[in-house]
Structures are given as structure tokens and as C-alpha cells.
C-alpha positions as CSV (number, residue, x, y, z in Angstrom):
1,X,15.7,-7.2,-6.1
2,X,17.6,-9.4,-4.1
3,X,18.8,-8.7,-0.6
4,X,22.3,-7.7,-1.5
5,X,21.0,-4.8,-3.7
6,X,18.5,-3.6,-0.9
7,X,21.2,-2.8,1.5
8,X,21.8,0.8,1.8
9,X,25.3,1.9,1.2
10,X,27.6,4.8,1.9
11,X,26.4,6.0,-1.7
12,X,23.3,5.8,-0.8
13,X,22.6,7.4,2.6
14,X,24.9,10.2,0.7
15,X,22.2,10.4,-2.2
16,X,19.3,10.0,0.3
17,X,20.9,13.2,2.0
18,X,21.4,15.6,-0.9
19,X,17.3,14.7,-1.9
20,X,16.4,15.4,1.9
21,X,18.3,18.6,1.5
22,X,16.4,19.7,-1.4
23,X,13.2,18.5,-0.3
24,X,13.6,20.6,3.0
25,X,14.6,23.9,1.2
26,X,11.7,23.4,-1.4
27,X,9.2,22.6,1.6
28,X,10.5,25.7,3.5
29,X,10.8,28.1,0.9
30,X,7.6,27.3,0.1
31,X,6.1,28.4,3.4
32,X,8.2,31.4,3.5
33,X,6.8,32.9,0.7
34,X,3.3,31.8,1.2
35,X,3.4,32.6,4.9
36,X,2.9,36.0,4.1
37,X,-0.7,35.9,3.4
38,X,-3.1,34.1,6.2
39,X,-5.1,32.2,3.8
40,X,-2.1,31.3,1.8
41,X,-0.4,29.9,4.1
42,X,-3.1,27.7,4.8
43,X,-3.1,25.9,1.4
44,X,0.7,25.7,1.7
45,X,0.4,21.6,2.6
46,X,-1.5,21.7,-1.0
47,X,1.1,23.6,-2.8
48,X,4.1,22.0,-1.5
49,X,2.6,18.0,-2.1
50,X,2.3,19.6,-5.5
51,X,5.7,20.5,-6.2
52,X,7.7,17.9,-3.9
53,X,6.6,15.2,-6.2
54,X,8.8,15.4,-9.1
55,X,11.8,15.6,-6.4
56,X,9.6,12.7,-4.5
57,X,9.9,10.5,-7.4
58,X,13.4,11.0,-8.7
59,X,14.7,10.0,-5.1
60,X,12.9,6.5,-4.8
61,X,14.2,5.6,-8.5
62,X,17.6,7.1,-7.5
63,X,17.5,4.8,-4.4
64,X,15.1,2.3,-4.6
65,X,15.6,0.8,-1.4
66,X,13.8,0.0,1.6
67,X,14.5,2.7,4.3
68,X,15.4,6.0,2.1
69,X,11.6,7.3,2.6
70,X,12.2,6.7,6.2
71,X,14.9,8.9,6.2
72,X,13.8,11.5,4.3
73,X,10.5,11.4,6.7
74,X,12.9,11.4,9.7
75,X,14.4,14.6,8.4
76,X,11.2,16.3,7.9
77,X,9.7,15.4,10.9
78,X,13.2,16.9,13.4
79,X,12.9,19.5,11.0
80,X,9.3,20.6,11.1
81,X,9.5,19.7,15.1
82,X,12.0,22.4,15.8
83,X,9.6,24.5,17.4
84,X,8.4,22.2,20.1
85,X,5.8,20.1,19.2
86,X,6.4,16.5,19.3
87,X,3.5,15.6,16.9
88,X,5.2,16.8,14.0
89,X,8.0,13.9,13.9
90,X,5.4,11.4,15.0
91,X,3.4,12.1,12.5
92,X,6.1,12.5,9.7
93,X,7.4,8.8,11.0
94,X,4.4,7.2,11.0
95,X,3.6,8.8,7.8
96,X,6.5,7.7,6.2
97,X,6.3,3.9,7.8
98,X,2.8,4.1,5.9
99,X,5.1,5.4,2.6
100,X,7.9,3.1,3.2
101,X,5.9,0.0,3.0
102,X,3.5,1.2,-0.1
103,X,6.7,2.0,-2.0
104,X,7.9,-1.6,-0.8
105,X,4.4,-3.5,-1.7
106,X,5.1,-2.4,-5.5
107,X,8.9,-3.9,-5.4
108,X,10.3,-0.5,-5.4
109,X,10.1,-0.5,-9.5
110,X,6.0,0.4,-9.9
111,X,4.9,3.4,-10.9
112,X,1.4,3.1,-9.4
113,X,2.7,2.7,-5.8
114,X,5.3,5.1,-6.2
115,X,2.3,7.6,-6.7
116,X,0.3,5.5,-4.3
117,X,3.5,6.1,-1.8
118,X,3.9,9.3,-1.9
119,X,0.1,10.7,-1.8
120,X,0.7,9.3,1.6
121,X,4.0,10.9,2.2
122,X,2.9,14.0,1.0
123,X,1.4,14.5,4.6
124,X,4.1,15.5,5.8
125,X,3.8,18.9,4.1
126,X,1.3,19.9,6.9
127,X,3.4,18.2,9.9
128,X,4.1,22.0,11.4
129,X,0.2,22.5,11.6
130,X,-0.1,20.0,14.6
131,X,0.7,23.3,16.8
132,X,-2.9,24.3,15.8
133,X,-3.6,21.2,17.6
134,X,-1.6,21.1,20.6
135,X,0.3,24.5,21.0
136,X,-2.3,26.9,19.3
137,X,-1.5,29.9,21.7
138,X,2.3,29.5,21.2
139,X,1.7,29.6,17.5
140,X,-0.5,32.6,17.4
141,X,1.3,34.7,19.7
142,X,5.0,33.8,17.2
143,X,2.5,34.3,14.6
144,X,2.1,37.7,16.3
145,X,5.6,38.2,16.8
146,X,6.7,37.7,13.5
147,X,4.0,39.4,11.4
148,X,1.5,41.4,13.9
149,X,-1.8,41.2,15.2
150,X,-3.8,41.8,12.4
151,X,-1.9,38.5,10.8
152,X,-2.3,36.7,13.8
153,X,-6.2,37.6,14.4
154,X,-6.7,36.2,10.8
155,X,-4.7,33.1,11.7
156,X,-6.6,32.4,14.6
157,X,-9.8,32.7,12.8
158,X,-9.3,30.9,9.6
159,X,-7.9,27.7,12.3
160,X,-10.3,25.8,14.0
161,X,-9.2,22.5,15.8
162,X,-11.1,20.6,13.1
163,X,-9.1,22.7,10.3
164,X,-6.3,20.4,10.8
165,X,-8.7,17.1,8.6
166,X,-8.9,19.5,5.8
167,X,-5.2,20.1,5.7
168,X,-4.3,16.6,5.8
169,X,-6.9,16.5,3.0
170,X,-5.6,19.2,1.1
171,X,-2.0,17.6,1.5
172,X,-3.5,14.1,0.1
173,X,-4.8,15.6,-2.8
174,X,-2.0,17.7,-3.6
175,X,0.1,14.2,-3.2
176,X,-2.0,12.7,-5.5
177,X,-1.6,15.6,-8.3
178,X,2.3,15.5,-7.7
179,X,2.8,11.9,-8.0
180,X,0.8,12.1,-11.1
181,X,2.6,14.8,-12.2
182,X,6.2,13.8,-11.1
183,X,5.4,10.1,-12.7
184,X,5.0,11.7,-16.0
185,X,7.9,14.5,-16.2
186,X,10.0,11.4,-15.3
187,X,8.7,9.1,-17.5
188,X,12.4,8.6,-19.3
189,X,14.3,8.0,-16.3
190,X,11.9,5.9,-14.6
191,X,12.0,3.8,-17.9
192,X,16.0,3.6,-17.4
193,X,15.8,3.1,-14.1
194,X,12.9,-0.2,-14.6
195,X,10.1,1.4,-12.6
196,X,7.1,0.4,-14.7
């Protein structure tokens, strides 16, 4: 692709915010419903990489241009750092710098590092868990708030410091699955749209 046809345009950045739209509501409905259950909410990073990466994939072949997984990252992060913690945008940023640059690596047209891309921007899915990090009280006593003690005592247990490697994990895997799986339901437009 040349440099002309990397620019983003006005179509673009309107394209680029309809697929951050959906990917938010997907991402937080997810969480709604499995937020309900302490244990399910804790796989939610897994389930969400799942899904989001069928609507991953069609938005970097809608737009393949450098910057769109930036922006979708950006809105993640502001979105998931609504409730105070910083570490969720830095983290979706940096996370989708990592993304950005994968995607860009394979030309914006490879298949392989449009998977490879988003197994990596599938992290974001478990941005909002940085408050078991850095505002874990906060989180427990909301936790409390929202859905009583009982829910919040079970939080607090099943969330060690260290619990926040296995989400990250859980989200990488889950990444890997839904580029796979995204790749393959897509196969037809990715084939009109030149991404081998």
C-alpha cells in the first residue's frame, strides 16, 4: 500500500468508530452478564478475546490502516479507566502500540499477523482488572456495593495480586482462539478484501 492509501480519512475514522462501538458494547455486555458469578467473572478476559475476534478481524480488513487499532485501543482503555485507575488506558495503549505495529509488520493484508495482532490486543479484555492491582479495596468494597458481601468475600478470595499473570494469560489464549476463529468465519471477505 502506498502512502496515499494509508492515510486515514473522514470515512475511515467514521468506520473505525462504529467497530469501537460495537466492540465496547460486546466487551461490556459481556462482563455484565458474567459478573454475576465471582468465578465467572474472572474468566471474562477469556470469554470476551474469544468473541471480540470475528469483530477484531472485520475492522482491520474494513480499515487496513495504520492507526485504527490505536484507536480502537484508545477507546477501550478511557473506557475501561472510567473508574479511576490509570493503568487500564496505559495498558490498553501500550497494548495496542504492540497490536498496531504487528498488524503493520504483515502489510496490513496477512492473515497470520492479523491473528498474531490481535492475540496481543486481546489484552485489553482484562484492562479493568488492574484495580486488583492498584485499587483492590476500592474494587471490593463497589464489588460490595453492587452485589453484597458474600460476592465481594468470594472476590476477594479468588484475587490474589499475582491473579492478574493468569488473566493476562487467559486473555492471550482466548486471543489466540478468536483470531483463529474470526480468520476463518471471515475467510470470504478477507479474500475480497486481499488479506492472505
Amino acid at each position: 500500500m502506498n502512502s496515499k492509501t494509508m492515510k486515514l480519512k473522514t470515512k475511515d475514522l467514521i468506520v473505525a468508530g462504529a467497530f469501537a462501538a460495537l466492540y465496547v458494547v460486546v466487551l461490556f455486555s459481556v462482563v455484565s452478564v458474567m459478573g454475576f458469578v465471582p468465578i465467572l467473572y474472572l474468566i471474562a478476559p477469556f470469554v470476551n478475546s474469544v468473541i471480540l475476534g470475528s469483530i477484531y478481524m472485520m475492522y482491520v480488513s474494513k480499515v487496513p490502516k495504520f492507526g485504527v487499532i490505536l484507536i480502537l485501543s484508545a477507546v477501550v482503555g478511557l473506557l475501561t479507566s472510567s473508574g479511576g485507575v490509570w493503568m487500564a488506558l496505559i495498558w490498553c495503549l501500550a497494548v495496542g502500540i504492540a497490536a498496531e505495529f504487528i498488524a503493520r509488520a504483515g502489510g496490513y493484508c496477512s492473515k497470520n499477523f492479523y491473528i498474531a495482532s490481535y492475540t496481543v490486543f486481546a489484552c485489553t479484555s482484562m484492562a479493568p482488572f488492574w484495580m486488583l492491582v492498584f485499587a483492590k479495596p476500592a474494587f471490593i468494597e463497589s464489588c460490595e456495593a453492587y452485589y453484597g458481601a458474600d460476592y465481594a468475600a468470594a472476590i476477594d478470595k479468588f484475587t490474589p495480586e499475582w491473579i492478574i499473570l493468569i488473566l493476562i494469560a487467559i486473555a492471550l489464549i482466548g486471543g489466540l482462539i478468536g483470531g483463529i476463529v474470526g480468520s476463518k468465519l471471515l475467510k470470504k471477505h478477507f479474500k475480497k478484501a486481499g488479506v492472505v
